[in-house]
matplotlib code that plots the C-alpha trace (Angstrom):
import matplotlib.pyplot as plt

x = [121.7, 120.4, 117.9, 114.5, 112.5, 109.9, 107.2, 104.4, 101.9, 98.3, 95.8, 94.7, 92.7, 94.1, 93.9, 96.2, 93.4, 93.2, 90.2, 87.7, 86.3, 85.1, 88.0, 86.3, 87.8, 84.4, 85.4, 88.0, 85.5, 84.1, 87.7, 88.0, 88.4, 87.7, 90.6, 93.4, 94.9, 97.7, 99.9, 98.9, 99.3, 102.7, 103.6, 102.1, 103.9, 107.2, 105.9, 106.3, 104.9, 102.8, 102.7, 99.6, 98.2, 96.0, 92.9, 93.8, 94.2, 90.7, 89.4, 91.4, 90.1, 86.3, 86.2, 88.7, 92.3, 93.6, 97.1, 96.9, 99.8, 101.7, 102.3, 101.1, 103.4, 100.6, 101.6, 99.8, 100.0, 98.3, 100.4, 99.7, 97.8, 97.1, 94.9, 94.6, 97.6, 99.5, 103.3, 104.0, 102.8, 104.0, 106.0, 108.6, 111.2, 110.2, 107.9, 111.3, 113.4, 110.8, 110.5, 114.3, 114.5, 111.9, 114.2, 111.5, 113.0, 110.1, 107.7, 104.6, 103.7, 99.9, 98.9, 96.8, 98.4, 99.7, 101.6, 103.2, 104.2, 105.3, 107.9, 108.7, 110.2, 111.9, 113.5, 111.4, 110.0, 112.4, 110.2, 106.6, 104.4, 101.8, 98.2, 96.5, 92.7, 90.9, 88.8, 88.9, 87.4, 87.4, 89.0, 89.4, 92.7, 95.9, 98.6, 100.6, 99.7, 102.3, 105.2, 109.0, 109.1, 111.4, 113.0, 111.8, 113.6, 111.4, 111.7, 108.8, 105.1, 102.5, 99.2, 96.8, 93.4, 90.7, 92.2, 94.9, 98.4, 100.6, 103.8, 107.1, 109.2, 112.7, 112.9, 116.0, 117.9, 117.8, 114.9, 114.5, 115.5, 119.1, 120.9, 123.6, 124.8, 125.4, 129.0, 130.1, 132.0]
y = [77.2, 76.7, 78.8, 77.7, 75.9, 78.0, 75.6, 75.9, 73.2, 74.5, 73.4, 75.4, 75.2, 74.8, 77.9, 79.1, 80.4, 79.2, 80.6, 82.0, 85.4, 86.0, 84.3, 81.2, 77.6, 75.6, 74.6, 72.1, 69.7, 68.0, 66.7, 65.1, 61.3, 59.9, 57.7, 60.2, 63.4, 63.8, 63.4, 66.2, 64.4, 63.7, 67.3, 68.8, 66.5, 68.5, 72.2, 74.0, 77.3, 78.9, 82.1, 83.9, 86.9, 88.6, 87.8, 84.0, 83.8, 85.6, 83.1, 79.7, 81.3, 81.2, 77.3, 76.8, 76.7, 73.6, 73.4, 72.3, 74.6, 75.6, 79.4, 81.8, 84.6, 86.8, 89.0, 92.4, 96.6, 97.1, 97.9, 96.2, 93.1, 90.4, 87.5, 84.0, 81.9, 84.7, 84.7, 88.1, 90.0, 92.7, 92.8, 89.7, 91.2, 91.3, 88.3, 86.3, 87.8, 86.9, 82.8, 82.9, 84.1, 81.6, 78.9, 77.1, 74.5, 73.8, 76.8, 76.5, 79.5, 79.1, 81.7, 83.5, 84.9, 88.1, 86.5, 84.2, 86.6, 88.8, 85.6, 84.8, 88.2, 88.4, 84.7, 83.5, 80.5, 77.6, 74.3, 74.6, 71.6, 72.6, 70.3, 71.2, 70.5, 69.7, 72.7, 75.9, 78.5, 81.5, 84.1, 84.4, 85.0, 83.9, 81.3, 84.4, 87.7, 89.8, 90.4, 89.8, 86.6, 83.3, 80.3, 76.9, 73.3, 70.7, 67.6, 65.6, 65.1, 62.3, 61.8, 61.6, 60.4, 62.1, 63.3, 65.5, 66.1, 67.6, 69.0, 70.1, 72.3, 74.2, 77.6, 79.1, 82.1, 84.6, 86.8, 86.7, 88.3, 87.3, 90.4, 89.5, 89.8, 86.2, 85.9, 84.6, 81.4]
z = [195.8, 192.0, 190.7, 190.5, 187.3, 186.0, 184.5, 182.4, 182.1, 180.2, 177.8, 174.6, 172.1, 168.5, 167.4, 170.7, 173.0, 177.0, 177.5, 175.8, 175.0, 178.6, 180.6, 180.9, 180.9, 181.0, 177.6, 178.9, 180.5, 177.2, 176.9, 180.6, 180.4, 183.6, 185.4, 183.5, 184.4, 181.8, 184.0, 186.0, 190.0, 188.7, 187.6, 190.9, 193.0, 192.5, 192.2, 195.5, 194.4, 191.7, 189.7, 188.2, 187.0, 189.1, 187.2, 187.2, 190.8, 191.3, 189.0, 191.2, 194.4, 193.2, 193.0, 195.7, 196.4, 194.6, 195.2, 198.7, 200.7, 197.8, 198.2, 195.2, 193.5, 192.2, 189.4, 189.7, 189.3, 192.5, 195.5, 199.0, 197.0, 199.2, 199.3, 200.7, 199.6, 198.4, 199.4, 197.4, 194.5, 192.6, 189.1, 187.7, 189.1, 192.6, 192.1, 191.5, 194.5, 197.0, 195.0, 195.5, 198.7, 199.8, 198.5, 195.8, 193.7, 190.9, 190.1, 187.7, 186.0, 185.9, 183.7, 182.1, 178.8, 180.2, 182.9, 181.0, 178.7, 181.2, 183.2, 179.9, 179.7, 182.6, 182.1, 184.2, 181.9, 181.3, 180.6, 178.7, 178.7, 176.4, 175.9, 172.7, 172.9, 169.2, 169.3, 167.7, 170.2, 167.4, 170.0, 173.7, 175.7, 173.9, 175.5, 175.4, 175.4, 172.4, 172.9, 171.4, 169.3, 171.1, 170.1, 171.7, 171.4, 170.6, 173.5, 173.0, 171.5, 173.6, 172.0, 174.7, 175.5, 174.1, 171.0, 172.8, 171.6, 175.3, 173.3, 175.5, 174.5, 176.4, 176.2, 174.7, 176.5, 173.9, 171.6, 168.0, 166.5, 167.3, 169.7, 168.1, 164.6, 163.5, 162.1, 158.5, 158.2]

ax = plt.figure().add_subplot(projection="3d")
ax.plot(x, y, z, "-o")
ax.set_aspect("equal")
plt.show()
């Protein structure tokens, strides 16, 4: 069995916030164009499971469970979490034993910043598909929360409609800097 693809698929703004200074995403809805998803029904279609902070999937759960049956991996510090949807929750580590074990093929890390930083630690981030929204939101919750700097390979930029550039990007294996010294030719 292959491992699975950890995804990420989310909107910021330009200056790298997704949401703003109180957690809220309410910002996004100026920028809907009706008839066009960015070809979000096509990158649902193959994710079998989602991960999320704690905070994020409080946040889902108050409008409604959108992802149909697809199992959540809720990323948390409290012991015994549980909640409608959720398949397991704890720390990366155990987060990713219990998607493997489970046998999911396509993953979306869903967020929020901490989250994401906290897969992409653990190597649990392979594919970002990132939309950036003209706006500047002046603070709010970074893409990713701080951590060590990485390396990502350019695969494609789209415009899209309503003034919306959806970058993707590969994410490369090792942490810059290098842990290894680079050798002289």
């Amino acid at each position: 069995m292959s491992d699975p693809e950890y995804l990420g698929y989310i909107a910021m703004s330009a200056d790298g916030f997704i949401a703003d200074r109180e957690g809220g995403v309410g910002w996004l809805e100026q920028f809907g164009v009706e008839g066009e998803d960015n070809g979000y029904g096509e990158f649902i279609a193959h994710v079998d499971a989602l991960v999320s902070g704690r905070a994020t999937y409080e946040q889902v759960m108050g409008w409604g469970w959108p992802y149909e049956e697809r199992p959540a991996y809720v990323l948390t510090h409290e012991e015994g979490y549980t909640g409608e949807h959720v398949a397991a929750a704890g720390d990366m580590p155990k987060l990713d034993a219990a998607i493997r074990e489970a046998g999911h093929r396509k993953v979306w890390v869903l967020g929020g910043g901490q989250a994401q930083r906290a897969a992409l630690d653990a190597g649990m981030f392979d594919h970002l598909k990132l939309f950036i929204m003209p706006i500047i939101l002046g603070g709010g919750i970074p893409l990713f929360s701080p951590g060590v700097s990485r390396r990502l390979t350019f695969v494609s930029i789209t415009p899209r409609p309503a003034v919306i550039l959806k970058i993707e990007y590969k994410i490369y294996e090792y942490t810059w800097p290098r842990p290894f010294p680079l050798k002289a030719t």
